[in-house]
C-alpha positions in Angstrom: 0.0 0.0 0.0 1.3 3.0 -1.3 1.9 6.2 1.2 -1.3 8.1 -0.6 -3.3 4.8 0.3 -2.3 5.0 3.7 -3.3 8.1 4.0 -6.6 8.0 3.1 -7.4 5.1 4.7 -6.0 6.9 8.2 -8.6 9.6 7.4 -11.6 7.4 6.8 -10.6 5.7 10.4 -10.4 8.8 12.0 -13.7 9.8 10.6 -15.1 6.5 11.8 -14.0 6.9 15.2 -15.4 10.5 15.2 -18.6 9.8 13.8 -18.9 6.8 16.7 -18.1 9.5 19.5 -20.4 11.8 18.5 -23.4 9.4 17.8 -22.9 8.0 21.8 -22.4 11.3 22.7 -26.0 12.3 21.4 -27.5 8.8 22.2 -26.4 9.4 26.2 -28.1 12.9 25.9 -31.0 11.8 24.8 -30.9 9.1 27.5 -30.1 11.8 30.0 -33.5 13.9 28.6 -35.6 10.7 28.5 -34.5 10.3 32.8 -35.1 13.7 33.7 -38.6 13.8 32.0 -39.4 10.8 34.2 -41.4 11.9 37.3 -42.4 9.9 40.6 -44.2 11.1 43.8 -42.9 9.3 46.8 -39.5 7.7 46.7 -39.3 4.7 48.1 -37.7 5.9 51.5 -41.3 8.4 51.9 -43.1 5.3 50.7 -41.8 2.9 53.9 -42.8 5.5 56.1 -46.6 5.3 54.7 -48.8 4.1 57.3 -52.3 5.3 56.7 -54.0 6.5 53.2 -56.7 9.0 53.1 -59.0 8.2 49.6 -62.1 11.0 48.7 -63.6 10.0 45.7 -66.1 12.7 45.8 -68.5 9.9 46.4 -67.3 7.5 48.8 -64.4 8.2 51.5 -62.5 5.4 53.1 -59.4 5.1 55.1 -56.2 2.1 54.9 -54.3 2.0 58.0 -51.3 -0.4 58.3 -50.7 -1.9 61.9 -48.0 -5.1 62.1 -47.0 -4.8 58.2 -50.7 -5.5 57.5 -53.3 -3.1 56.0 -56.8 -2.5 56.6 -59.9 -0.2 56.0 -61.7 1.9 58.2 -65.2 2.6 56.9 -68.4 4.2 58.6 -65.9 3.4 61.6 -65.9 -0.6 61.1 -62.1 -1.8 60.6 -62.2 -4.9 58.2 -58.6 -6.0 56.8 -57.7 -5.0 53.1 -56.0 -7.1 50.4 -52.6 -6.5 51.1 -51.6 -7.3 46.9 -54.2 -4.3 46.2 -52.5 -1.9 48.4 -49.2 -2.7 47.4 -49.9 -2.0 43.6 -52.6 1.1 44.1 -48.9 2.3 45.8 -46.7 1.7 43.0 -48.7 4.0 41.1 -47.3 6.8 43.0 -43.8 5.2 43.6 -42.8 4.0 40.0 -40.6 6.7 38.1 -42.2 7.1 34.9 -43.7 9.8 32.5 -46.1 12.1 34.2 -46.0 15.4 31.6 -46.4 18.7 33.0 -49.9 20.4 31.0 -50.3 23.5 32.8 -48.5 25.1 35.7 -51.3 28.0 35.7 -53.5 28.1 38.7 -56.7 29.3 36.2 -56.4 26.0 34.2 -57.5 23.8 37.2 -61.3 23.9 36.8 -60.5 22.8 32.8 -58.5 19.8 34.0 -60.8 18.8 37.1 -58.6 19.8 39.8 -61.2 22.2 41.9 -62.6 22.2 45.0 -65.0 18.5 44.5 -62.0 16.8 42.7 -60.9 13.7 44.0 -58.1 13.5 46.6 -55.5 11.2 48.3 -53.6 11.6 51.0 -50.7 9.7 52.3 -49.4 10.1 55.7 -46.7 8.6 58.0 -47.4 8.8 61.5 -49.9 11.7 60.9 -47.7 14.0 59.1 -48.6 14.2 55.8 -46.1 12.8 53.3 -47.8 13.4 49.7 -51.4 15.1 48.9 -52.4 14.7 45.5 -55.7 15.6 43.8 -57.3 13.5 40.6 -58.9 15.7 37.8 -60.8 14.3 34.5 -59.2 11.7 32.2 -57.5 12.9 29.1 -59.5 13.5 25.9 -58.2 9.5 24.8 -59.5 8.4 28.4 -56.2 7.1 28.9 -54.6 9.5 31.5 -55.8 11.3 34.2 -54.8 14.6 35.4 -53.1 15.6 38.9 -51.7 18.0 40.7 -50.1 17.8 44.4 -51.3 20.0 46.8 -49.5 23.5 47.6 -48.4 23.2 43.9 -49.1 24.4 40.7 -48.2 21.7 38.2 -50.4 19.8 36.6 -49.6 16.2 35.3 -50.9 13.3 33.3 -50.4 9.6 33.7 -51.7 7.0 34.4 -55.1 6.1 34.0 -55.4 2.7 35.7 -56.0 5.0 39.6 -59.3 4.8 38.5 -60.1 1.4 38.9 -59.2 2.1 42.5 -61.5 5.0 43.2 -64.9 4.0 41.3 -65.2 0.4 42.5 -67.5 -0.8 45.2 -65.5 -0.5 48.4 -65.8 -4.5 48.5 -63.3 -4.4 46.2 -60.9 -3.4 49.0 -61.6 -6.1 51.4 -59.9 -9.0 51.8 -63.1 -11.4 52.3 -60.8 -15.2 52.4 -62.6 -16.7 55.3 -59.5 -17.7 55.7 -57.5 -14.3 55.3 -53.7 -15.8 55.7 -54.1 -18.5 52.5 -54.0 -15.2 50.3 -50.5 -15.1 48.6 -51.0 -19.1 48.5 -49.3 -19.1 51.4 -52.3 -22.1 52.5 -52.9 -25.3 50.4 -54.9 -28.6 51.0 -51.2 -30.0 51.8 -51.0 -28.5 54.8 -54.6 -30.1 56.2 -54.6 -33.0 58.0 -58.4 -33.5 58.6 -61.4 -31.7 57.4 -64.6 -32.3 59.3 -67.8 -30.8 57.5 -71.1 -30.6 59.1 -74.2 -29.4 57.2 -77.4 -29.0 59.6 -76.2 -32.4 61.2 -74.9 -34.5 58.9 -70.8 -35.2 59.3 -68.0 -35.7 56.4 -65.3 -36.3 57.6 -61.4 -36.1 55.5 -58.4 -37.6 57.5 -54.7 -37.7 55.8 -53.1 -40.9 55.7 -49.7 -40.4 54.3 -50.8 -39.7 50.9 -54.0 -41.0 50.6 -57.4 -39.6 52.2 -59.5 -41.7 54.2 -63.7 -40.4 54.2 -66.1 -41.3 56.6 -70.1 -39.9 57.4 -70.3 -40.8 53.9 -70.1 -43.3 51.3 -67.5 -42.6 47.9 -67.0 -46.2 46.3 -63.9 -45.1 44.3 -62.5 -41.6 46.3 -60.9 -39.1 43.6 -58.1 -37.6 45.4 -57.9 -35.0 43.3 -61.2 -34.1 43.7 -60.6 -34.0 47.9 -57.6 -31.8 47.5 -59.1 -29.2 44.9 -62.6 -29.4 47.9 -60.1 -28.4 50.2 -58.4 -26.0 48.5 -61.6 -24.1 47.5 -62.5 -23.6 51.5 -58.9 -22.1 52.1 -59.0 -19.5 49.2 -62.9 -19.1 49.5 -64.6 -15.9 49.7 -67.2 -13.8 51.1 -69.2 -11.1 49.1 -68.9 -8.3 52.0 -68.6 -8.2 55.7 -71.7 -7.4 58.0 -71.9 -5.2 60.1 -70.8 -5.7 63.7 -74.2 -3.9 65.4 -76.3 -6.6 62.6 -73.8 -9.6 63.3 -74.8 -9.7 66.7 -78.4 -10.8 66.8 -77.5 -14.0 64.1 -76.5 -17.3 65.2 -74.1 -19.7 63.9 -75.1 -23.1 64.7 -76.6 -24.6 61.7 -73.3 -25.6 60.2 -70.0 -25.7 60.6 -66.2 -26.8 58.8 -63.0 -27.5 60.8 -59.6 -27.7 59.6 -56.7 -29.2 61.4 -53.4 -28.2 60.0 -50.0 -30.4 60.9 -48.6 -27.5 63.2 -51.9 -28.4 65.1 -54.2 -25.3 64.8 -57.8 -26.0 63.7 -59.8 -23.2 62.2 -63.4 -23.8 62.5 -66.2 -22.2 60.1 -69.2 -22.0 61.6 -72.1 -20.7 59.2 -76.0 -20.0 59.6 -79.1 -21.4 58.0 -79.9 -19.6 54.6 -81.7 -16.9 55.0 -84.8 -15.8 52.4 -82.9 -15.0 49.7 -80.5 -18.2 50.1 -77.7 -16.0 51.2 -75.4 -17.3 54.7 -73.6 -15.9 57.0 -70.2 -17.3 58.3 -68.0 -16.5 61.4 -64.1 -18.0 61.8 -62.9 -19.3 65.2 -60.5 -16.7 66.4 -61.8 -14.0 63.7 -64.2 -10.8 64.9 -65.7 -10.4 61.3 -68.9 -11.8 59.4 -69.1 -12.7 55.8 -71.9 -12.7 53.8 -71.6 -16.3 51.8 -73.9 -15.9 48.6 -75.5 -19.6 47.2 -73.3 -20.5 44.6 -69.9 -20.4 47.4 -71.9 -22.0 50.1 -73.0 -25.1 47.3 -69.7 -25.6 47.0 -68.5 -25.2 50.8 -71.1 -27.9 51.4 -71.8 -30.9 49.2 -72.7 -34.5 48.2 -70.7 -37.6 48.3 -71.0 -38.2 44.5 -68.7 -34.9 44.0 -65.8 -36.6 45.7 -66.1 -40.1 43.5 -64.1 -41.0 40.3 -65.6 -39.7 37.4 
């Protein structure tokens, strides 16, 4: 290669090389814009200290307070315990860094976005003092953001639209109604039983564990499905009520129609006890060591309670 050849092709490295600096020097800037345009409202060191959550819909207006690492609801002044996954993600709404666009920062634009006086409003606090105070405005033209705007400022965001499946639900949705509140998570399976004992008005099932096999008795199965005994079992760990009653209401029932008791290998038992059906077919249920009552609708309590062909080998 000739020195002229040599030359040229020293230039077209160099140009190379220059070219490559400059394109990672504009990619990183761009970067750079793209992480300062992201916005979050509680870091996560303001979001540990959260211990109670303050939600105005305009409509309904409810409280969360956490005591022990677990959350619950205070409503009309009845505490009832929440779903702890609910909470967790209604959180990460405000404590995941992503793109909330400033629209306005002029105090006369907050009627057009929603953000008066009857907008809706959350508060967050930790140990009374008040940690964020945010208000919720109308949803974009698209109906896929929703406008905000913290309190004692003027900036007014967008982003994300899913907030309102937590403020325009019943407040049911809220409640953790497991009559047996620690399986949620899965943290309870049939595995963990040793024997069942189900007692509808008087008449006795009862499941015992041997090694891996389940004996019945108070009824007759000619060929036992285990599968079918396990997945039985299963359904009265995870299953649910429709809504709590009332305290003041709870205490003129009675619970002595019916009844389920579960005895787990660390030796608690957990006993369901459950009423008659009431007009509309609906029952009521209290759990041993549990202040709350559920109301069971028909279609949970058929399947809480049934017939020795349902346990049988198809």
């Amino acid at each position: 290669m000739n020195y002229k050849n040599r030359l040229i092709f020293l230039f077209i490295i160099i140009a190379v090389l220059v070219f490559a600096y400059a394109g990672s020097f504009i990619f990183n800037s761009d970067t750079g814009n793209v992480r300062s345009a992201l916005y979050v409202w509680m870091d996560s060191q303001t979001a540990g200290r959260v211990n109670r959550i303050s939600l105005n819909s305009g409509w309904d207006e409810f409280e969360l307070v956490k005591k022990n690492d677990q959350w619950f609801i205070i409503y009309y002044y009845n505490e009832y315990p929440a779903r702890q996954m609910r909470v967790e993600d209604f959180l990460s709404v405000f404590t995941t860094r992503s793109a909330w666009p400033v629209r306005s920062s002029n105090d006369s634009t907050y009627e057009r976005f929603g953000l008066g006086d009857d907008a809706s409003r959350i508060t967050f606090y930790g140990n009374n003092q008040i940690l964020l105070d945010v208000l919720l405005g109308y949803d974009d033209i698209m109906g896929r953001e929703t406008y905000f705007r913290r309190i004692g400022q003027n900036e007014v965001r967008s982003g994300n639209n899913s907030i309102r499946t937590y403020l325009s639900g019943y407040i049911t949705s809220w409640y953790n109604l497991r009559l047996i509140p620690e399986s949620e998570g899965g943290s309870l399976n049939s595995a963990n039983v040793q024997r069942l004992i189900v007692n509808n008005n008087g008449e006795t099932q009862i499941f015992s564990r041997v090694n891996r096999r389940w004996e019945i008795s108070g009824i007759t199965a000619e060929d036992p499905d285990v599968n079918a005994i396990d997945s039985y079992i299963n359904f009265i760990l995870n299953a649910e009520g429709e809504d709590f009653v009332d305290p003041f209401y709870a205490s003129f029932m009675t619970f002595d129609h019916s009844y389920i008791r579960l005895e787990f290998g660390n030796g608690s038992i957990i006993t369901i006890n459950v009423s008659e059906p009431d007009e509309i077919n609906k029952r009521y249920a209290q759990v041993s060591n549990s202040e709350y009552t559920y109301v069971i609708p028909l279609w949970v309590s058929l399947r809480l309670f049934r017939d020795a062909a349902s346990f049988e080998m198809q």
